[in-house]
KOLLUM-809696 format. One record per residue (C-alpha): residue number from 1; residue in three letters; x, y, z. Coordinates in Angstrom, 2 decimals. Layout:
# residues N
> NUM	ALA	X	Y	Z .
...
This chain:
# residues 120
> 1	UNK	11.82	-156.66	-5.83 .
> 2	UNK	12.14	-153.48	-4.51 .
> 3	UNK	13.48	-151.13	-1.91 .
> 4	UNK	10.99	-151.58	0.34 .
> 5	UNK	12.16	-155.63	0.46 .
> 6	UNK	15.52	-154.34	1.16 .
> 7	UNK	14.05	-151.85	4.20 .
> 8	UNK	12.95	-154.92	5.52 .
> 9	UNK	15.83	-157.23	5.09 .
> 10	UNK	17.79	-154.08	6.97 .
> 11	UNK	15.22	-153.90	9.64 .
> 12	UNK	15.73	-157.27	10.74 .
> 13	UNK	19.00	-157.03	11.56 .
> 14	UNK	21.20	-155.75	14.69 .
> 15	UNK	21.59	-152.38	15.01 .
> 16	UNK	25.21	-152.24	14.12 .
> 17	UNK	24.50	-154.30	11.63 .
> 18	UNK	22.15	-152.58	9.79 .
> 19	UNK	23.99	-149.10	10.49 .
> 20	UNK	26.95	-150.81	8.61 .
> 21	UNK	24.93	-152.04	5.81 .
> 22	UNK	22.46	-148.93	5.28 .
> 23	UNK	25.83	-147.00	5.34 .
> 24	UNK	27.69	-149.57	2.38 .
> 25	UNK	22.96	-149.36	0.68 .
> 26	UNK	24.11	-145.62	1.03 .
> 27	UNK	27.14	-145.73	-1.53 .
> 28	UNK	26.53	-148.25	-3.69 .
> 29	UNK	23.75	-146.19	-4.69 .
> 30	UNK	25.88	-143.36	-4.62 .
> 31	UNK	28.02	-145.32	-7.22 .
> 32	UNK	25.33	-147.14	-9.20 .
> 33	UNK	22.48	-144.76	-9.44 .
> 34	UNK	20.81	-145.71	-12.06 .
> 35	UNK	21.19	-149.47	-11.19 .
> 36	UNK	18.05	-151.41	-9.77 .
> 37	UNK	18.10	-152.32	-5.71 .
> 38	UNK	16.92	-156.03	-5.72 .
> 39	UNK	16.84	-159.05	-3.52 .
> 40	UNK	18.49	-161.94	-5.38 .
> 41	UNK	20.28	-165.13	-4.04 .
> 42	UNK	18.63	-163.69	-0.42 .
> 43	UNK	20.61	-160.40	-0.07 .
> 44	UNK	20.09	-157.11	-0.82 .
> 45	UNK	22.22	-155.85	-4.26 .
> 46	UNK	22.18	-153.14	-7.47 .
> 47	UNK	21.26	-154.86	-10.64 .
> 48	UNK	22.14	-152.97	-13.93 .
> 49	UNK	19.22	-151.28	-15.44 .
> 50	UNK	16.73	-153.13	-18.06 .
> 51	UNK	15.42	-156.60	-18.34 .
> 52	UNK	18.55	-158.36	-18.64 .
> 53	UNK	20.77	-156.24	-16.20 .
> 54	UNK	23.48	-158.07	-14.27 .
> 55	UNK	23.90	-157.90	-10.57 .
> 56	UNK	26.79	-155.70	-9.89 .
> 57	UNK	27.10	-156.04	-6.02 .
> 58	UNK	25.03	-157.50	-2.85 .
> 59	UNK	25.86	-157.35	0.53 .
> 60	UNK	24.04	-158.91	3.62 .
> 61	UNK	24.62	-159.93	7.47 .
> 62	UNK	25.59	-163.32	8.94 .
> 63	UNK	25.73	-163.92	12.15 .
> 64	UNK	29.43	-162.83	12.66 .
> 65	UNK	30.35	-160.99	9.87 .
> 66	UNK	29.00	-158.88	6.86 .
> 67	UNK	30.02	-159.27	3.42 .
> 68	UNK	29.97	-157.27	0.20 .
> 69	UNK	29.81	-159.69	-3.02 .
> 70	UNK	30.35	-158.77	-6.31 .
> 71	UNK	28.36	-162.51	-8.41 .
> 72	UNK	31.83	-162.89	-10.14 .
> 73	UNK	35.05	-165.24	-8.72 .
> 74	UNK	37.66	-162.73	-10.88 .
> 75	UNK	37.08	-159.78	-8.96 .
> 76	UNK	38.56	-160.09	-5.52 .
> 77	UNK	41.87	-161.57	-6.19 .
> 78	UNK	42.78	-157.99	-8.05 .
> 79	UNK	42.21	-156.37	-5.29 .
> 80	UNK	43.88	-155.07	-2.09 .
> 81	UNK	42.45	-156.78	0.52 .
> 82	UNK	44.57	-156.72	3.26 .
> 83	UNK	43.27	-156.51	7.00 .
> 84	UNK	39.71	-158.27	5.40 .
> 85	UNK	38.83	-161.54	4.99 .
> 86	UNK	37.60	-162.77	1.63 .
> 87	UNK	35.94	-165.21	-0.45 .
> 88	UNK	36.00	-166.68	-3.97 .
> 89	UNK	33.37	-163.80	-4.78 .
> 90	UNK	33.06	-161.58	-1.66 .
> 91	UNK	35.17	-159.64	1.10 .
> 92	UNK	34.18	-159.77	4.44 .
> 93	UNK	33.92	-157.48	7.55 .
> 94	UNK	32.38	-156.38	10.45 .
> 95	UNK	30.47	-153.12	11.64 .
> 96	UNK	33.69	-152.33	13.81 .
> 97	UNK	35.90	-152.40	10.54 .
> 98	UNK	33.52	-151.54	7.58 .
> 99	UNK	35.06	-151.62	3.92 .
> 100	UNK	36.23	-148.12	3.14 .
> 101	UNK	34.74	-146.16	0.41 .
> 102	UNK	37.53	-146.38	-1.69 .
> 103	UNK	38.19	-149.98	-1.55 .
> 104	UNK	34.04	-150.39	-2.23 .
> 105	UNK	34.51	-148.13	-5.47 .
> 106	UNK	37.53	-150.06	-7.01 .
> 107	UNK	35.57	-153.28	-6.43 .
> 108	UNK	32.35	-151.66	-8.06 .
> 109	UNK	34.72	-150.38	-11.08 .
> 110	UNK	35.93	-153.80	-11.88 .
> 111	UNK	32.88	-155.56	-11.66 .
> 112	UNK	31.35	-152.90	-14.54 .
> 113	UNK	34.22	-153.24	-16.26 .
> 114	UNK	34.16	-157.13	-15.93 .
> 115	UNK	30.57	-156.74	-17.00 .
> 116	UNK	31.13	-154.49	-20.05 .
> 117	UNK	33.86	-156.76	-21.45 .
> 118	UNK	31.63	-159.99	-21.74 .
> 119	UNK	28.85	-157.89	-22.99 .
> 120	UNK	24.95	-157.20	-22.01 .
């Protein structure tokens, strides 16, 4: 998998859409640099680095909404979600109200953290 998959997963898509979702690409990779941009479970995510790296976060597009997921059901009910919809493992929005950067970077932080306490 590789970044060229997820060019052409964004491509695909609306262009508000995929201005919202290159702009959430944008900081995740901002926050996980080192971490691997895959496709897995059909969306676009960072995987931890090495051969048995986690996913940390994907995101993709549906046909009303966009969604940020973090491949954990703990994460999202300790945050502050208000004015978003959510999901056992995801938090939803739209191009017109995109997740702000600070809200994205808590989410990230616990899902390392969530990661680092059950181990590698």
């Amino acid at each position: 998998m590789s970044a060229a998959e997820v060019d052409a997963y964004l491509s695909a898509l609306p262009a508000d859409q995929r201005q919202a979702l290159s702009s959430l690409r944008a900081l995740l990779n901002t926050l996980l640099p080192d971490h691997a941009e895959v496709i897995s479970y059909a969306m676009p995510g960072f995987r931890q680095p090495g051969p048995k790296g986690r996913m940390v976060a994907g995101y993709a597009a549906f046909a009303r909404h966009l969604g940020l997921y973090l491949h954990s059901g703990s994460i999202i009910g300790q945050i502050d979600s208000a004015g978003f919809k959510t999901s056992k493992s995801g938090i939803l929005f739209t191009p017109a109200h995109p997740l702000p950067a600070g809200l994205v970077e808590r989410i990230v932080r616990l899902r390392q953290a969530e990661i680092a306490a059950k181990g590698r």
